[in-house]
Each structure stands twice: as structure tokens, then as C-alpha cells.
C-alpha positions as CSV (number, residue, x, y, z in Angstrom):
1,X,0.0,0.0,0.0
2,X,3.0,2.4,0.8
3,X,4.8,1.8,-2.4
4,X,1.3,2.0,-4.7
5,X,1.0,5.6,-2.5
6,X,3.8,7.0,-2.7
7,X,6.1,5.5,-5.7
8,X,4.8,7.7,-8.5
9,X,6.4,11.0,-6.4
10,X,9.3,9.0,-6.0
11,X,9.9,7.9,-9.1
12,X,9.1,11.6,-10.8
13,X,11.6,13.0,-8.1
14,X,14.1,10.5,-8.8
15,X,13.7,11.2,-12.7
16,X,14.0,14.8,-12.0
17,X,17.7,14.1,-10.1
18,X,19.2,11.3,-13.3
19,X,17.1,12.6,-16.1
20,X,16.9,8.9,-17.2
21,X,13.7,7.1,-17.3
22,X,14.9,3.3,-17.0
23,X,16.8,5.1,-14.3
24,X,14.1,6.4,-12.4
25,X,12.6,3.1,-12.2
26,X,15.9,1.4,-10.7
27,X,16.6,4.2,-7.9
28,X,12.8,3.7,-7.6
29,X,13.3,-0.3,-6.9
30,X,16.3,0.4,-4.8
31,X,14.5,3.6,-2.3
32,X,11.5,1.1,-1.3
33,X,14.3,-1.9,-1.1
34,X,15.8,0.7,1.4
35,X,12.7,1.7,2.9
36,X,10.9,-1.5,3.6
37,X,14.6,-2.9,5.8
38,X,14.3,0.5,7.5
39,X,10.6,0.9,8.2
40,X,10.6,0.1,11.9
41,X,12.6,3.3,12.6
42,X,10.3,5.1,11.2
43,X,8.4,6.5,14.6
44,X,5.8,9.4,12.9
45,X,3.8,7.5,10.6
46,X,2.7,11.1,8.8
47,X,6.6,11.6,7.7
48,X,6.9,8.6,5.7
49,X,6.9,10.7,2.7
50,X,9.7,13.4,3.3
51,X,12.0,10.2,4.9
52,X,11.3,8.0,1.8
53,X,12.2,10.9,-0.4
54,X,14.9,11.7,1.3
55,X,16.1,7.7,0.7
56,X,15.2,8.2,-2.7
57,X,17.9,11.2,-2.9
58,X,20.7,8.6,-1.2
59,X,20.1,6.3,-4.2
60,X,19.9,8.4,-6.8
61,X,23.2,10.1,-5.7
62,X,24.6,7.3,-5.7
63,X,23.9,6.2,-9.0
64,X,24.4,9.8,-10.0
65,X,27.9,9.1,-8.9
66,X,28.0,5.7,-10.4
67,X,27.3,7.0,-14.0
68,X,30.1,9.8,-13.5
69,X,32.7,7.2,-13.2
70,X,31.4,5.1,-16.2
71,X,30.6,7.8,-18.8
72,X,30.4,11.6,-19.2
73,X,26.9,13.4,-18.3
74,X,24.1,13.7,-20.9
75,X,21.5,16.3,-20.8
76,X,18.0,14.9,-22.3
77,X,14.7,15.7,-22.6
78,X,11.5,16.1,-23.9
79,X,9.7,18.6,-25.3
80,X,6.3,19.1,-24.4
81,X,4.2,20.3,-27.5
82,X,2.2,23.1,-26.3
83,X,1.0,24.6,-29.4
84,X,0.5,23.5,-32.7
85,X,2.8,26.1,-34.4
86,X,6.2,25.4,-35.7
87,X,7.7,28.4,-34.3
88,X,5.9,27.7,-30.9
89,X,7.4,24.1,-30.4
90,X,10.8,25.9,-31.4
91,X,10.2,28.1,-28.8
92,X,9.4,25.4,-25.8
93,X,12.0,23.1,-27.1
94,X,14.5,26.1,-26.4
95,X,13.3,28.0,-22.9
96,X,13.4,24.0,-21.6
97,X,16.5,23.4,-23.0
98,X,18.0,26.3,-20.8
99,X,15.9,25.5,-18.3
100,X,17.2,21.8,-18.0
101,X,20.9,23.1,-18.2
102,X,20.5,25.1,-15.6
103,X,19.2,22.4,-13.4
104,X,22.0,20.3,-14.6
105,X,24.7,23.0,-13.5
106,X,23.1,23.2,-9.8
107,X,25.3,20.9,-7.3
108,X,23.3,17.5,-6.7
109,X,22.0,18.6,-3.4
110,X,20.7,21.5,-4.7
111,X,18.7,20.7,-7.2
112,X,17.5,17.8,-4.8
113,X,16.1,20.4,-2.2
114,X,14.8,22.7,-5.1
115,X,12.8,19.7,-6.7
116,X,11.3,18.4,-3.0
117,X,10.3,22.2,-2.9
118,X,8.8,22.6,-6.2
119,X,7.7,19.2,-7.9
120,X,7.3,17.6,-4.7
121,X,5.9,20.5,-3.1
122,X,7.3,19.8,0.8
123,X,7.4,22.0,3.1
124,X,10.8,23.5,4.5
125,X,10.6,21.4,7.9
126,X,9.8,18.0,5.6
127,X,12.6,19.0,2.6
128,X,15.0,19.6,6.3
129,X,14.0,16.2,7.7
130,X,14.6,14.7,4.2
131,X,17.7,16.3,3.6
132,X,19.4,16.0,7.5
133,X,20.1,19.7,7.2
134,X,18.6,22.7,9.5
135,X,15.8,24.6,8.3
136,X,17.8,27.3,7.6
137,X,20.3,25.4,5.6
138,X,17.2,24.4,3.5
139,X,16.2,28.3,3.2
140,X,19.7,29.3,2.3
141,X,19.7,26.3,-0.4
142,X,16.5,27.2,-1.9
143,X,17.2,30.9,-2.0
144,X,20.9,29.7,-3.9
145,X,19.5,27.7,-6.2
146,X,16.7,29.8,-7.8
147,X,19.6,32.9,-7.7
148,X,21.6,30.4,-9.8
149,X,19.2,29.7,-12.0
150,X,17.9,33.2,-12.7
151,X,21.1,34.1,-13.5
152,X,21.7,31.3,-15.4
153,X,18.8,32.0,-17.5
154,X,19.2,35.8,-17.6
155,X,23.0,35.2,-19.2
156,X,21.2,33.1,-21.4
157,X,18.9,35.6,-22.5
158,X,21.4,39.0,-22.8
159,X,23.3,36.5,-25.3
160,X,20.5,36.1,-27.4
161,X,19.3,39.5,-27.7
């Protein structure tokens, strides 16, 4: 019942952190592997969410470092088809192709705590749990990462001009 709950956040988190479907699905595999050896220390029932994420961001880490050794990074993705005109699918293909490079140059950890904030939508004191870091760390984190992407973005976007 837990896994049927909660698997299609982790897995969608997990994708999010190794941009690789069959991926996903492994680190998903291995989190409620993790989870289910570990579930009597679990003591608040109503947390099970933020600490499985936060086993879900151990594995994919993990395999994050894994695929560094073997090969060099790849940045994929899909493009969403939001309108029917050429020069519309142009333009998605492009603002999510920055987009996606940005998240690929945040550090692991913080894209992590940026996705539990907004795909996952935790709160700060859940992403904190998750993470073992202070609330503030969290904030601080957060606040980098969005900085870092603006800026990434807004480079992006005096080049083009």
C-alpha cells in the first residue's frame, strides 16, 4: 500500500535528479528496497513521505555518482508540444533546454532540495527532515539555487538578444 502511494512521487523526483527514465525506475526499486529494511525506525507514521524521499535522494546520488565514473553526463529531454505552431514548439524546445541546463549545473544537493520544494511541493521542515540539514540550511539552499538559475537564465537571454 505504501509503495502503490507513494512511488509515483518517488519515481518523478528521482527522474527529475538522473534525467533517465529506465533510471528512475531502478533508484525507484532500490528507495522502497531501502525503505521497507528500515521501516521500523520510522516513529511518525505522517513523515513517511519526506523520509522516503529523502532515501530516494541517497540512491539516486549514488547512481548519479555511479554514471560519472562510467561515462560523461548527458542532458535529455522532452519537449512538451504546447502549441500547434512550428515556431511555438521551437520556442518550448529552447526556454526548456535552458531550463534543464540550468538544473544540470546546480550541485546535486541542490537541485534535490529545489525539486522536493517545487515538484514535490514539501514543506521546508519536511525537505530539512529529508535532507538532514537545518531549516535554515534548507532556506539558504533554496534561495541559492533559484539565484543560480535566474542568473543562469538571464545570461542566457542577454546573449540572445
Amino acid at each position: 500500500m505504501l509503495f502503490e502511494r507513494h512511488a509515483p512521487a518517488v519515481r518523478r523526483f528521482a527522474g527529475n535528479l538522473v534525467r533517465d527514465p529506465h533510471d528512475a525506475g531502478d533508484v525507484t526499486q532500490e528507495t522502497f528496497a531501502r525503505a521497507h529494511g528500515r521501516l521500523a525506525r520510522l516513529n511518525d507514521d505522517a513523515r513517511f513521505r519526506s523520509w522516503v524521499l529523502g532515501i530516494a535522494r541517497i540512491v539516486a546520488l549514488d547512481l548519479i555518482g555511479e554514471r560519472r565514473r562510467e561515462q560523461p553526463p548527458a542532458v535529455t529531454g522532452q519537449v512538451v508540444e504546447l502549441d500547434a505552431t512550428p515556431e511555438a514548439a521551437l520556442l518550448d524546445g529552447e526556454a526548456e533546454k535552458v531550463l534543464f541546463e540550468e538544473m544540470e549545473r546546480l550541485s546535486a544537493d541542490r537541485r534535490a532540495v529545489l525539486l522536493l520544494r517545487l515538484d514535490q511541493e514539501l514543506g521546508y521542515g519536511e525537505i530539512a527532515e529529508s535532507m538532514g540539514w537545518t531549516l535554515q540550511k534548507v532556506k539558504n539552499e533554496i534561495h541559492r539555487a533559484r539565484r543560480q538559475m535566474r542568473d543562469g537564465i538571464l545570461r542566457y537571454l542577454r546573449r540572445t538578444r
